[in-house]
mmCIF file as Biopython writes it, N, C-alpha, C and O atoms, coordinates in Angstrom:
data_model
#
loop_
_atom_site.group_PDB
_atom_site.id
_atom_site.type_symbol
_atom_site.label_atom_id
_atom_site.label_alt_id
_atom_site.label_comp_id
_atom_site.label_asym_id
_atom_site.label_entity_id
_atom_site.label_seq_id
_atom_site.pdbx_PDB_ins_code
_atom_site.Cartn_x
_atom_site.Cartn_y
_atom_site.Cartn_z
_atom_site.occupancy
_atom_site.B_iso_or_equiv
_atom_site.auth_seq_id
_atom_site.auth_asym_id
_atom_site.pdbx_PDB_model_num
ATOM 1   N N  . UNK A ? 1  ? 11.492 -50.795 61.385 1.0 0.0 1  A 1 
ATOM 2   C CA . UNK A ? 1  ? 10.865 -49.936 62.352 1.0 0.0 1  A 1 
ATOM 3   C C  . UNK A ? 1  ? 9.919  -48.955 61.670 1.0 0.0 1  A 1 
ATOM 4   O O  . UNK A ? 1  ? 9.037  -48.596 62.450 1.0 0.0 1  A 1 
ATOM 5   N N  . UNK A ? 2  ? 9.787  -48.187 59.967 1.0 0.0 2  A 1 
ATOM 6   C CA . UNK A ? 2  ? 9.443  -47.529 59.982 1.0 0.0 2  A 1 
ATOM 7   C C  . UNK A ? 2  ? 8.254  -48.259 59.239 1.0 0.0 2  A 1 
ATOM 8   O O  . UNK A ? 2  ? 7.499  -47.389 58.803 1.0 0.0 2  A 1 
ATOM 9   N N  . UNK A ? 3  ? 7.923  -49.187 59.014 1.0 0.0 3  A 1 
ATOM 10  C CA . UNK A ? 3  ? 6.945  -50.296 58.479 1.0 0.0 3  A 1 
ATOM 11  C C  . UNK A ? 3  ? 6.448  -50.281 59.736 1.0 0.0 3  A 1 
ATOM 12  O O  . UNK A ? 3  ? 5.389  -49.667 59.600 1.0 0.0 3  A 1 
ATOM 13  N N  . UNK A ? 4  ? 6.560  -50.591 60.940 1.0 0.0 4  A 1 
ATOM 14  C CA . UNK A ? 4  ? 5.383  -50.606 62.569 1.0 0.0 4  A 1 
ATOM 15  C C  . UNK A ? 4  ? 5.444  -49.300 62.627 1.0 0.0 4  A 1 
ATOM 16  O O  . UNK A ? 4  ? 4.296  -48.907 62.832 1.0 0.0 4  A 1 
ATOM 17  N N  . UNK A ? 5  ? 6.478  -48.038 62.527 1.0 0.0 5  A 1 
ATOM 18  C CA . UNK A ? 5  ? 5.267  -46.973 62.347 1.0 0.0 5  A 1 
ATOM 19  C C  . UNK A ? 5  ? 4.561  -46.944 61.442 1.0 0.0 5  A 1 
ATOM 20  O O  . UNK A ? 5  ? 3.516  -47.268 62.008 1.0 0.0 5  A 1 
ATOM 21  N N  . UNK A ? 6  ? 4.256  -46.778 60.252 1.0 0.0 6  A 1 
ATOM 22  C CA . UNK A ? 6  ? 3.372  -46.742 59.581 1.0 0.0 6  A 1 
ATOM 23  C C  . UNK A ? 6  ? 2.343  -47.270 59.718 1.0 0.0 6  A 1 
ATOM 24  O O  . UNK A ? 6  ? 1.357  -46.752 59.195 1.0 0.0 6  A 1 
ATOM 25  N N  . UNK A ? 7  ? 2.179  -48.790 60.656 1.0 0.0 7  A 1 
ATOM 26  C CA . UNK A ? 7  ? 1.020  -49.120 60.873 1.0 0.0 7  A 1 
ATOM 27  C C  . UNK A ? 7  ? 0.477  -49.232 62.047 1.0 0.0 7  A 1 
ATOM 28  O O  . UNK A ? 7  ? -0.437 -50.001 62.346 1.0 0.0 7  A 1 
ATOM 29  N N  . UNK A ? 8  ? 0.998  -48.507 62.709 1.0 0.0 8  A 1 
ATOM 30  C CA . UNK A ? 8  ? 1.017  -47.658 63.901 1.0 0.0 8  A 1 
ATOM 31  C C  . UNK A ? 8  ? -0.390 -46.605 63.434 1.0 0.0 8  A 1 
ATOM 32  O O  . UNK A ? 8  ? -1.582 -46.614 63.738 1.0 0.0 8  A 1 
ATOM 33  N N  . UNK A ? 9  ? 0.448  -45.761 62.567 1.0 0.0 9  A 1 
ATOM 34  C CA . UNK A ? 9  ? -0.484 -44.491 62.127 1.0 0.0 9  A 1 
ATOM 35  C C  . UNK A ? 9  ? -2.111 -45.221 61.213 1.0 0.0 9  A 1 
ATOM 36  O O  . UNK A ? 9  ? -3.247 -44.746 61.188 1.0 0.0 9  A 1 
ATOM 37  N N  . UNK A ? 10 ? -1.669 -46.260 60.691 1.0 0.0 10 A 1 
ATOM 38  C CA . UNK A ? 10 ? -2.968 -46.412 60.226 1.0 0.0 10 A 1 
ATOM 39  C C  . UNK A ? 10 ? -3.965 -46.843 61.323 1.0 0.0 10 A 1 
ATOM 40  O O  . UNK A ? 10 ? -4.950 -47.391 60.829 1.0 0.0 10 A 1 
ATOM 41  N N  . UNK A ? 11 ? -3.993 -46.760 62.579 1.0 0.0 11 A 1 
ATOM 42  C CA . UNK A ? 11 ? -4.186 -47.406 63.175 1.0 0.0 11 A 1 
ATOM 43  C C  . UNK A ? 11 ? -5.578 -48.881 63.476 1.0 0.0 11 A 1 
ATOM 44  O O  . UNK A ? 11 ? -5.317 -50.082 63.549 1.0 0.0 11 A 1 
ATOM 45  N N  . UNK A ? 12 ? -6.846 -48.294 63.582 1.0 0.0 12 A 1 
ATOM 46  C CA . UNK A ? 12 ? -7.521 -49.858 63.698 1.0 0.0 12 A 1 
ATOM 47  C C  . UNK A ? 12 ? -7.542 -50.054 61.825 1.0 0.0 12 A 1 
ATOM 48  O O  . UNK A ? 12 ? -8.458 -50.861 61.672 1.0 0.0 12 A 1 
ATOM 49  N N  . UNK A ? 13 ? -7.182 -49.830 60.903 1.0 0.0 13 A 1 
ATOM 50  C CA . UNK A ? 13 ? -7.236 -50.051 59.562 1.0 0.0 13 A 1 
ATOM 51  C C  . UNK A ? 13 ? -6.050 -51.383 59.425 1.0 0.0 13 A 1 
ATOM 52  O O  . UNK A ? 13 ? -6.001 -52.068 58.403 1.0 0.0 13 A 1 
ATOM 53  N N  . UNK A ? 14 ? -5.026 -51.641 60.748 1.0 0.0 14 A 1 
ATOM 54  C CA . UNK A ? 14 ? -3.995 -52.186 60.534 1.0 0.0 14 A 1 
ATOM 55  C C  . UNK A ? 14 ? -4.290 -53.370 61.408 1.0 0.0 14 A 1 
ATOM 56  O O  . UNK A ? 14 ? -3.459 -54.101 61.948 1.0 0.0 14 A 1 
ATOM 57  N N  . UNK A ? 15 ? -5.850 -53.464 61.478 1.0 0.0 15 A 1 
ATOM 58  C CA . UNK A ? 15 ? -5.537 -54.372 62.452 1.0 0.0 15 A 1 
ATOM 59  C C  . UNK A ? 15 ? -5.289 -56.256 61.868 1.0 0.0 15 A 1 
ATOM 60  O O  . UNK A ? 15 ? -4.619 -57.078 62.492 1.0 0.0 15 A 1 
ATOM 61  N N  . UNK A ? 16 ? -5.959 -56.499 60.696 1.0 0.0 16 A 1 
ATOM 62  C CA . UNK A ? 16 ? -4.698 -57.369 60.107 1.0 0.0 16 A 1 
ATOM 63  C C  . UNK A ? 16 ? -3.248 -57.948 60.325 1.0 0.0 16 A 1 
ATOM 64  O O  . UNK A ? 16 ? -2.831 -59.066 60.022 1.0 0.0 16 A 1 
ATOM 65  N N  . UNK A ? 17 ? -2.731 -57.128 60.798 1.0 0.0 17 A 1 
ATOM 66  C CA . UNK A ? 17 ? -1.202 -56.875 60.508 1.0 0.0 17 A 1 
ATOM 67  C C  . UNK A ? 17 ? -0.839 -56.969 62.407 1.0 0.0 17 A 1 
ATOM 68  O O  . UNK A ? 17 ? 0.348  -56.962 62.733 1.0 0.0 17 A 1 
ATOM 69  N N  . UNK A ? 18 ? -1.706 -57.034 63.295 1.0 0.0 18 A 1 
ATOM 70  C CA . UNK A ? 18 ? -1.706 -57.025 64.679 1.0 0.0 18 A 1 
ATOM 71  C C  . UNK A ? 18 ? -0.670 -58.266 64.901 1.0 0.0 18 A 1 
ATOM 72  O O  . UNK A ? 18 ? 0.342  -58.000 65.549 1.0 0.0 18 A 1 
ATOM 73  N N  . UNK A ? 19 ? -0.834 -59.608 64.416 1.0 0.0 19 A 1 
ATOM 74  C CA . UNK A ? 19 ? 0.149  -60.783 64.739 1.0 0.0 19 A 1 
ATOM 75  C C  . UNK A ? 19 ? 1.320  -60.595 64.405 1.0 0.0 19 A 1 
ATOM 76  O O  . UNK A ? 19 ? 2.225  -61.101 65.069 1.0 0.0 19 A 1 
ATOM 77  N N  . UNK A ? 20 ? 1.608  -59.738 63.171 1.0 0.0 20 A 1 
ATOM 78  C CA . UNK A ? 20 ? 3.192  -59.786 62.831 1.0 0.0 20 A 1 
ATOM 79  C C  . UNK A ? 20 ? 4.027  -58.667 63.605 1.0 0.0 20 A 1 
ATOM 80  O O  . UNK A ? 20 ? 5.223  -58.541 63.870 1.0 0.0 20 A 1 
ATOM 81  N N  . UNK A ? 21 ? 2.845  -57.886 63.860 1.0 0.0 21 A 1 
ATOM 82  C CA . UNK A ? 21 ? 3.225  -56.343 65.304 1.0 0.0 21 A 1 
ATOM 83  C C  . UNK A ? 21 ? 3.220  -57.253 66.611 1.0 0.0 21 A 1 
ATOM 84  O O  . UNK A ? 21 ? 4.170  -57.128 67.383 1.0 0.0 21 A 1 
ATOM 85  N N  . UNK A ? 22 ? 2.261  -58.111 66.888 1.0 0.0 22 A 1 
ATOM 86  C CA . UNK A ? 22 ? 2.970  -58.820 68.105 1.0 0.0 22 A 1 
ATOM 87  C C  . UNK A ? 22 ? 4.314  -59.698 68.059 1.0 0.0 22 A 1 
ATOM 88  O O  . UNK A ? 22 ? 4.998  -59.874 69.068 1.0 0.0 22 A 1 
ATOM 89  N N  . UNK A ? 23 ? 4.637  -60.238 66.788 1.0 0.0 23 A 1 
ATOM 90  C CA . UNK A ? 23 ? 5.877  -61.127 67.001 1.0 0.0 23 A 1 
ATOM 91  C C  . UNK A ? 23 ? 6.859  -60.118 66.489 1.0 0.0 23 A 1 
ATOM 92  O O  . UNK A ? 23 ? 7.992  -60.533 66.248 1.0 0.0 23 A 1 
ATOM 93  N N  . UNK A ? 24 ? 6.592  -58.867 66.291 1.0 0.0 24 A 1 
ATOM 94  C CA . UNK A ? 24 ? 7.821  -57.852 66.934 1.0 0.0 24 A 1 
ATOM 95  C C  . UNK A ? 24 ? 8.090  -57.444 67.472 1.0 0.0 24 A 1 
ATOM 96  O O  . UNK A ? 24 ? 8.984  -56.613 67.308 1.0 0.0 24 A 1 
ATOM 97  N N  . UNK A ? 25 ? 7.451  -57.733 68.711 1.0 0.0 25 A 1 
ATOM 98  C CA . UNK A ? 25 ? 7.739  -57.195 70.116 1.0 0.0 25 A 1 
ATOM 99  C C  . UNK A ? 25 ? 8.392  -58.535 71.229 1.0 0.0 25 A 1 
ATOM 100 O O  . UNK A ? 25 ? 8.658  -58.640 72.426 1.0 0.0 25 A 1 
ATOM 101 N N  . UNK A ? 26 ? 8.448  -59.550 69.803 1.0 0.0 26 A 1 
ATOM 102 C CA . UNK A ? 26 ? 9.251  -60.773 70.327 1.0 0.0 26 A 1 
ATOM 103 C C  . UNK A ? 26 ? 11.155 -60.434 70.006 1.0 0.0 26 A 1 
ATOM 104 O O  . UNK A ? 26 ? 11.898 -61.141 70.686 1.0 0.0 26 A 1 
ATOM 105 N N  . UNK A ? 27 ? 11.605 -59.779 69.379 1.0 0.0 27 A 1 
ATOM 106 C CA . UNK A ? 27 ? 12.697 -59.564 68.564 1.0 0.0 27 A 1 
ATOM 107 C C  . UNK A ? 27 ? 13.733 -58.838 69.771 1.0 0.0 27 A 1 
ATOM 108 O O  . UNK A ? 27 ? 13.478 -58.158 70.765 1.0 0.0 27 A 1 
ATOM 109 N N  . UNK A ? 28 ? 14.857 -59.274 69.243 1.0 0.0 28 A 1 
ATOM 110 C CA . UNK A ? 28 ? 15.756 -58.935 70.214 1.0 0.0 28 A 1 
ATOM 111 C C  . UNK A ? 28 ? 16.312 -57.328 69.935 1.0 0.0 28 A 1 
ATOM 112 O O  . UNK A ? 28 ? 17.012 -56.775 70.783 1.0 0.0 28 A 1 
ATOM 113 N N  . UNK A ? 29 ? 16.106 -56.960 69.254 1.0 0.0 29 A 1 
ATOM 114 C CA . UNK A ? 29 ? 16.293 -55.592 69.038 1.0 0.0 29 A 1 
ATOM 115 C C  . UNK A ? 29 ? 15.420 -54.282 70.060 1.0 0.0 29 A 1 
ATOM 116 O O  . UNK A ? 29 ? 14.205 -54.239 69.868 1.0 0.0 29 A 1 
ATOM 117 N N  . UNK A ? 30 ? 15.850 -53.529 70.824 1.0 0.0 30 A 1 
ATOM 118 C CA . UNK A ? 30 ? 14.775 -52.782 71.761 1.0 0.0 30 A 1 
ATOM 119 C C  . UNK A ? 30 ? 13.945 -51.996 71.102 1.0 0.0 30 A 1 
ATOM 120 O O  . UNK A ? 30 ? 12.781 -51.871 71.484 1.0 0.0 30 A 1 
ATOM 121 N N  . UNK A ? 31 ? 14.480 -51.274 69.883 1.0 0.0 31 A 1 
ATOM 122 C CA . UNK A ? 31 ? 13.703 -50.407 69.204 1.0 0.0 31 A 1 
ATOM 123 C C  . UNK A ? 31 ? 12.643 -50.817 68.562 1.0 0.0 31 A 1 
ATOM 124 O O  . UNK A ? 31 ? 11.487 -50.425 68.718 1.0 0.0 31 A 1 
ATOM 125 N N  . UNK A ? 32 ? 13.161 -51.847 67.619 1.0 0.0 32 A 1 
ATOM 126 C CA . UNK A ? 32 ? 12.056 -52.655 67.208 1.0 0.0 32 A 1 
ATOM 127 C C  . UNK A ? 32 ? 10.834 -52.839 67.533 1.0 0.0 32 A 1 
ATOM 128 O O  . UNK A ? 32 ? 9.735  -52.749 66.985 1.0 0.0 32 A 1 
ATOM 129 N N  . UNK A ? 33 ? 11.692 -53.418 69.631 1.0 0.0 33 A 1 
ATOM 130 C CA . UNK A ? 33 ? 10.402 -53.907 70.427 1.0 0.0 33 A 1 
ATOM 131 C C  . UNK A ? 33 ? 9.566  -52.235 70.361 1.0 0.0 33 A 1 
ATOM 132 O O  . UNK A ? 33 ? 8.590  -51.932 69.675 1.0 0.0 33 A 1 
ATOM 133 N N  . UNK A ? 34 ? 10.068 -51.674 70.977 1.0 0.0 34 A 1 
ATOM 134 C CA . UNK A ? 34 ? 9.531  -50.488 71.424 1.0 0.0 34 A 1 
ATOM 135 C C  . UNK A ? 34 ? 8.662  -49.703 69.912 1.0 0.0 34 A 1 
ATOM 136 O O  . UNK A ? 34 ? 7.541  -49.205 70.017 1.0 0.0 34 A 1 
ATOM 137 N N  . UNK A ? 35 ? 9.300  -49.733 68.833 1.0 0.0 35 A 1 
ATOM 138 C CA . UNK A ? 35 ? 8.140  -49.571 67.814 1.0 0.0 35 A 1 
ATOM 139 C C  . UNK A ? 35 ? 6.833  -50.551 67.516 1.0 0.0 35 A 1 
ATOM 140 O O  . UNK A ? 35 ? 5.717  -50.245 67.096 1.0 0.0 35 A 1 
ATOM 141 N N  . UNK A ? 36 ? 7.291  -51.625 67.825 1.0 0.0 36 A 1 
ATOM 142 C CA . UNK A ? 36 ? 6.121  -52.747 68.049 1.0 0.0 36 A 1 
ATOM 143 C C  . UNK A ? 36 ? 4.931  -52.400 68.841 1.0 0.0 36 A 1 
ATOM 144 O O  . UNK A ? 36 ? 3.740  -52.454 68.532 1.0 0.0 36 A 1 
ATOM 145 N N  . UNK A ? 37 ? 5.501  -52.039 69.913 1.0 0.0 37 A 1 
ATOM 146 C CA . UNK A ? 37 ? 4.650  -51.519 71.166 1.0 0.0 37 A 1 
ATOM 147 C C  . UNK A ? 37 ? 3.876  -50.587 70.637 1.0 0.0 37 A 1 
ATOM 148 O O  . UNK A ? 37 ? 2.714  -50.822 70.305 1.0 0.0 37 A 1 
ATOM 149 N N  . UNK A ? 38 ? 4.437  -49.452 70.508 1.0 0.0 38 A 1 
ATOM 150 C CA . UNK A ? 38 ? 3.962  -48.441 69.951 1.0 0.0 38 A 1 
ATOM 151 C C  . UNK A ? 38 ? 2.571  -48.781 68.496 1.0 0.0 38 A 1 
ATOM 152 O O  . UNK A ? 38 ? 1.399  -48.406 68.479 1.0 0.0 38 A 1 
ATOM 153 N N  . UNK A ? 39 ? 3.152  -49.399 67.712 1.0 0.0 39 A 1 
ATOM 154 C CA . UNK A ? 39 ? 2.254  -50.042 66.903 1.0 0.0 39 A 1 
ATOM 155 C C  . UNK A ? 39 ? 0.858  -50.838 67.414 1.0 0.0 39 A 1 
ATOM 156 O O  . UNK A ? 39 ? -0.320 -50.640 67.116 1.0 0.0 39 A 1 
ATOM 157 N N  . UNK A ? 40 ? 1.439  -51.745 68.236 1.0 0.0 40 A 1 
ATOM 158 C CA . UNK A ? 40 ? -0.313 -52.017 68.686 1.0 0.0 40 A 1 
ATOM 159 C C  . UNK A ? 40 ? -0.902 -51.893 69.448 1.0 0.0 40 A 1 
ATOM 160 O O  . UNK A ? 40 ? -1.902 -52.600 69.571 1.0 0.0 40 A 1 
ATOM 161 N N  . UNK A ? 41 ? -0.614 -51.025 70.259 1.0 0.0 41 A 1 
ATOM 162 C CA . UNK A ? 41 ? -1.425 -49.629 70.952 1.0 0.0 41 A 1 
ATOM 163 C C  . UNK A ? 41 ? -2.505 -49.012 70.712 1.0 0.0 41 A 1 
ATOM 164 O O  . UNK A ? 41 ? -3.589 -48.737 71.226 1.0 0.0 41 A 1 
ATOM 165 N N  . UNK A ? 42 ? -1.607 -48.799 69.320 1.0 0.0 42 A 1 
ATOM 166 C CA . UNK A ? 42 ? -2.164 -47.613 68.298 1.0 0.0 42 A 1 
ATOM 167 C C  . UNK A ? 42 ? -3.004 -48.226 67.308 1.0 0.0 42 A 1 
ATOM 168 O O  . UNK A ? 42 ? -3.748 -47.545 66.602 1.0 0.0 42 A 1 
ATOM 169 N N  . UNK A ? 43 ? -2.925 -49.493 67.214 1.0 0.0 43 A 1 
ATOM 170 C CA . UNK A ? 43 ? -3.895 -50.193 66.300 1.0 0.0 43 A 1 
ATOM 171 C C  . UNK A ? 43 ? -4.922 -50.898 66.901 1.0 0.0 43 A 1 
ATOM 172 O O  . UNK A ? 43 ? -6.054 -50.843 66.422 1.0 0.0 43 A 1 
ATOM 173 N N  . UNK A ? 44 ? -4.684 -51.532 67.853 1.0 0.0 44 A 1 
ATOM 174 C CA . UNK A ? 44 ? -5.883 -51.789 69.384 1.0 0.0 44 A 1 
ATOM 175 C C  . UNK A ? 44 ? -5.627 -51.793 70.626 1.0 0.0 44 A 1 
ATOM 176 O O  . UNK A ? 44 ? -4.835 -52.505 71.245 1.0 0.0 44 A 1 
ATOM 177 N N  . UNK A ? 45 ? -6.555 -50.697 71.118 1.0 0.0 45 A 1 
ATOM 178 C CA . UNK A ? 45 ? -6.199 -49.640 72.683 1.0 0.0 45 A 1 
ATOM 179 C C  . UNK A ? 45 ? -6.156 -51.196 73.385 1.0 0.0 45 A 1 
ATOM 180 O O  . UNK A ? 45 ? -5.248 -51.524 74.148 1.0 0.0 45 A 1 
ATOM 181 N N  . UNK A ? 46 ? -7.405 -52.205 72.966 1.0 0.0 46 A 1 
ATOM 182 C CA . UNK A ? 46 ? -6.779 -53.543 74.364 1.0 0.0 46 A 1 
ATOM 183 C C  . UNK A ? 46 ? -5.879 -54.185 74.114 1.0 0.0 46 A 1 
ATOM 184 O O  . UNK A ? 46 ? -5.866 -55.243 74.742 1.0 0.0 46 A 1 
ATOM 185 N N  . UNK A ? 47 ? -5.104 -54.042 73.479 1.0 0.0 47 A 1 
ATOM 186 C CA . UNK A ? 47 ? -3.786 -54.496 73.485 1.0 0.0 47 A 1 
ATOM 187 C C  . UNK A ? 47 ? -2.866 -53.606 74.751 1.0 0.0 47 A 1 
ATOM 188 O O  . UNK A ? 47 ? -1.813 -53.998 75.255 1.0 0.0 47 A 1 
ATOM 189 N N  . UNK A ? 48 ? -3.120 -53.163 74.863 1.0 0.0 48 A 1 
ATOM 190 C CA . UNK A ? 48 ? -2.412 -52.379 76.319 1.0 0.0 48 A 1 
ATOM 191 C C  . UNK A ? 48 ? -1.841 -53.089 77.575 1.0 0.0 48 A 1 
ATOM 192 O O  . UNK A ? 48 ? -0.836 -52.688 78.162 1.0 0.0 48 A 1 
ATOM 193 N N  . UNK A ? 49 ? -2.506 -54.088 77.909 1.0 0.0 49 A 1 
ATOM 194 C CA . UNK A ? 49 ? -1.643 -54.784 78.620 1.0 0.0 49 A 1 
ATOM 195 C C  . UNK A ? 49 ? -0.564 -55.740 77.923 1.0 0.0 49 A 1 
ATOM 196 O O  . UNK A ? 49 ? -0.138 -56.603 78.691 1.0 0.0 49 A 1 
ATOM 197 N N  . UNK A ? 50 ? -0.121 -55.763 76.844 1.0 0.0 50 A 1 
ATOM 198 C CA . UNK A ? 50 ? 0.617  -56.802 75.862 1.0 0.0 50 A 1 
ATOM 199 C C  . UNK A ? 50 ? 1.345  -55.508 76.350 1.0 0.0 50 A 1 
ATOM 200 O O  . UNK A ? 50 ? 1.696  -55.528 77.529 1.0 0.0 50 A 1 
ATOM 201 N N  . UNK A ? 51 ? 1.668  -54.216 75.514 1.0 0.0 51 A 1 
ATOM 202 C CA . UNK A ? 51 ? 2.233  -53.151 75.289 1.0 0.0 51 A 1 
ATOM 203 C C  . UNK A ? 51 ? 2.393  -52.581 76.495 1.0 0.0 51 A 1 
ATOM 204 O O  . UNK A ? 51 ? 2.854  -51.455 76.306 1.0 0.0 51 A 1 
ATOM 205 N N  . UNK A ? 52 ? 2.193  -52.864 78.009 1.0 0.0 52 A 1 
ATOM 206 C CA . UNK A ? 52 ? 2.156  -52.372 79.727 1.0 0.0 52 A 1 
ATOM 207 C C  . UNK A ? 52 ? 3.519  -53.269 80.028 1.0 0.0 52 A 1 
ATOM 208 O O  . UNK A ? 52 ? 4.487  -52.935 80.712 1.0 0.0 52 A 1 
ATOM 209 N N  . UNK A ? 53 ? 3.275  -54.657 79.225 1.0 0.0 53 A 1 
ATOM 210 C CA . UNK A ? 53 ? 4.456  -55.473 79.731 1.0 0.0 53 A 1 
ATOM 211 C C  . UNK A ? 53 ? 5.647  -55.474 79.087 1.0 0.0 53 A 1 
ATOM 212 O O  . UNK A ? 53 ? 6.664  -55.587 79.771 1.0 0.0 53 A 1 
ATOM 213 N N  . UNK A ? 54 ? 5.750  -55.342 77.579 1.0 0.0 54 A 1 
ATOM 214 C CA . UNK A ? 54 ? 6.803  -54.933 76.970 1.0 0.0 54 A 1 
ATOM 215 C C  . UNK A ? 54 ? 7.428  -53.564 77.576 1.0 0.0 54 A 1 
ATOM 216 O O  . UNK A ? 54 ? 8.490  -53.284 78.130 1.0 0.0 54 A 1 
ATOM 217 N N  . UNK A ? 55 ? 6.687  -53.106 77.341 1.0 0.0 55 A 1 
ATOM 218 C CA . UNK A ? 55 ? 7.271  -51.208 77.777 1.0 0.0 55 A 1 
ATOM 219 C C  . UNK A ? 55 ? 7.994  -51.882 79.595 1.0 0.0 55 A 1 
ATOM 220 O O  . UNK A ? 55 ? 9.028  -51.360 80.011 1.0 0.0 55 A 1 
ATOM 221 N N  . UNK A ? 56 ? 7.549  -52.594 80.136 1.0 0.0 56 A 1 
ATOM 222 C CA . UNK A ? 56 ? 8.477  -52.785 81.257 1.0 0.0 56 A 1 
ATOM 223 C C  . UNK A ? 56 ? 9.444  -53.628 81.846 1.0 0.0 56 A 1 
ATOM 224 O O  . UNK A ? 56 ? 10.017 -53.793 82.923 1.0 0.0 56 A 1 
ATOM 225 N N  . UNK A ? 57 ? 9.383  -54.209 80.431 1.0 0.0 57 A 1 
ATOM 226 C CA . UNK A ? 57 ? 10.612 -54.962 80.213 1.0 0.0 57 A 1 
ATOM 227 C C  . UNK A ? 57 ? 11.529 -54.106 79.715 1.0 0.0 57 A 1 
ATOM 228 O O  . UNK A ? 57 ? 12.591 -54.202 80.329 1.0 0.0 57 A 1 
ATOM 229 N N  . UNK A ? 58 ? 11.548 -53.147 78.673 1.0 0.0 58 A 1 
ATOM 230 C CA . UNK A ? 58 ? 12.233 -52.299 78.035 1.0 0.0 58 A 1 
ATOM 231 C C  . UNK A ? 58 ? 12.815 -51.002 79.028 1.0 0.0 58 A 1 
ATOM 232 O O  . UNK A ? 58 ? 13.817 -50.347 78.744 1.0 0.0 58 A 1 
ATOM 233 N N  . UNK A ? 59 ? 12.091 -50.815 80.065 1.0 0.0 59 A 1 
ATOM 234 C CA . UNK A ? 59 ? 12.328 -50.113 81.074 1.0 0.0 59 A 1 
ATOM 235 C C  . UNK A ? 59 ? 13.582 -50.462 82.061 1.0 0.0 59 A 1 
ATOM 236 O O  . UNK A ? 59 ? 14.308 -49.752 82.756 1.0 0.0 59 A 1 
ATOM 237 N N  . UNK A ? 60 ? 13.523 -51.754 81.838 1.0 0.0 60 A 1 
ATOM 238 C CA . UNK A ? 60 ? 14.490 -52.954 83.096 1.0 0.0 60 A 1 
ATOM 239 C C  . UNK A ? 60 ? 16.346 -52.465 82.692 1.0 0.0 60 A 1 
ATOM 240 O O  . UNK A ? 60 ? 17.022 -53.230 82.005 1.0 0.0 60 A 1 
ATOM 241 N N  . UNK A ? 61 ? 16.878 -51.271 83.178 1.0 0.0 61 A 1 
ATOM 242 C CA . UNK A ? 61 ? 18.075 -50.884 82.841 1.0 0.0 61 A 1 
ATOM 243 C C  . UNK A ? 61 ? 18.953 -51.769 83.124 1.0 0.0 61 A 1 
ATOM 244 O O  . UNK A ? 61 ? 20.136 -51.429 83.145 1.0 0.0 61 A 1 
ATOM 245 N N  . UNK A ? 62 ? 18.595 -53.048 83.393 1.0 0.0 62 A 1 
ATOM 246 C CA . UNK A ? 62 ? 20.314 -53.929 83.579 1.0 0.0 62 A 1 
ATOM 247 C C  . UNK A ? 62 ? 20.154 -54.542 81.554 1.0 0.0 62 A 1 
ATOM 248 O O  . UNK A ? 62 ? 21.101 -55.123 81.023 1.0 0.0 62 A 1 
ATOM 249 N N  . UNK A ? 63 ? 18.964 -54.273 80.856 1.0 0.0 63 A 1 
ATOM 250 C CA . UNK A ? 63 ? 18.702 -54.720 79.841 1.0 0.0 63 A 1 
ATOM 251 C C  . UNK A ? 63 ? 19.863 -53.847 78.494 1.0 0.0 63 A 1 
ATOM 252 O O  . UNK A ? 63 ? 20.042 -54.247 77.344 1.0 0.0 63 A 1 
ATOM 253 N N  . UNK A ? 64 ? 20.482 -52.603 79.155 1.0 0.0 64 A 1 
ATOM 254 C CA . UNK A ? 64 ? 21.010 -51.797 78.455 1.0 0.0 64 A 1 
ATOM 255 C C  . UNK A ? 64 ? 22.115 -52.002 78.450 1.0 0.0 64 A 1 
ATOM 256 O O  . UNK A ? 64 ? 22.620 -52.397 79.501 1.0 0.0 64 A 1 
ATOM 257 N N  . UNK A ? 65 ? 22.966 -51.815 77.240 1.0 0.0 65 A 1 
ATOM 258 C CA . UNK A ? 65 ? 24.619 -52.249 77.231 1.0 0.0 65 A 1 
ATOM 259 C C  . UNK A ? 65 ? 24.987 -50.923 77.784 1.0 0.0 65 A 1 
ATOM 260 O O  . UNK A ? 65 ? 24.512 -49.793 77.673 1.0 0.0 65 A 1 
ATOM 261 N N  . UNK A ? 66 ? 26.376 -51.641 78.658 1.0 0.0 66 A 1 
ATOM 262 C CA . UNK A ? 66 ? 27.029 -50.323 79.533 1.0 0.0 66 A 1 
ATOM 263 C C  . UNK A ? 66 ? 27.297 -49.756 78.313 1.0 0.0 66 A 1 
ATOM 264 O O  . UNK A ? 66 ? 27.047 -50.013 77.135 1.0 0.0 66 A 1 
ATOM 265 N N  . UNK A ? 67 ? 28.005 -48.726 79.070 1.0 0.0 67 A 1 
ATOM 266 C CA . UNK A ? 67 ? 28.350 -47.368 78.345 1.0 0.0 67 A 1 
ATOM 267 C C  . UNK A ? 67 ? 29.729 -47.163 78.972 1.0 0.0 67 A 1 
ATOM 268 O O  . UNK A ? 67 ? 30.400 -46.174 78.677 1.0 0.0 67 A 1 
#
């Protein structure tokens, strides 16, 4: 996670690195996804609808282990 922030922050400098930030927003982990998201956002604004649909999948609370 702290490898997609980081290239998050670099942002269009990372754009290279955009395919392996999209197949982490394939990963079953939420945070992951959700740093993924965050990552290519931040590395290309049209990626936003990739990152509109993750973020609302991640939103979908039956997706969360009870408590």
């Amino acid at each position: 996670m702290s490898a997609l922030g980081l290239l998050g922050e670099l942002g269009t400098n990372a754009l290279p690195a955009l395919p392996l930030v999209g197949r982490a927003i394939q990963f079953d982990d939420m945070h992951v996804q959700l740093s993924a998201v965050w990552a290519a956002w931040r590395i290309d604004i049209s990626q936003k609808s990739m990152a509109t649909y993750a973020l609302s999948k991640l939103a979908d609370v039956k997706a969360y282990p009870k408590i």
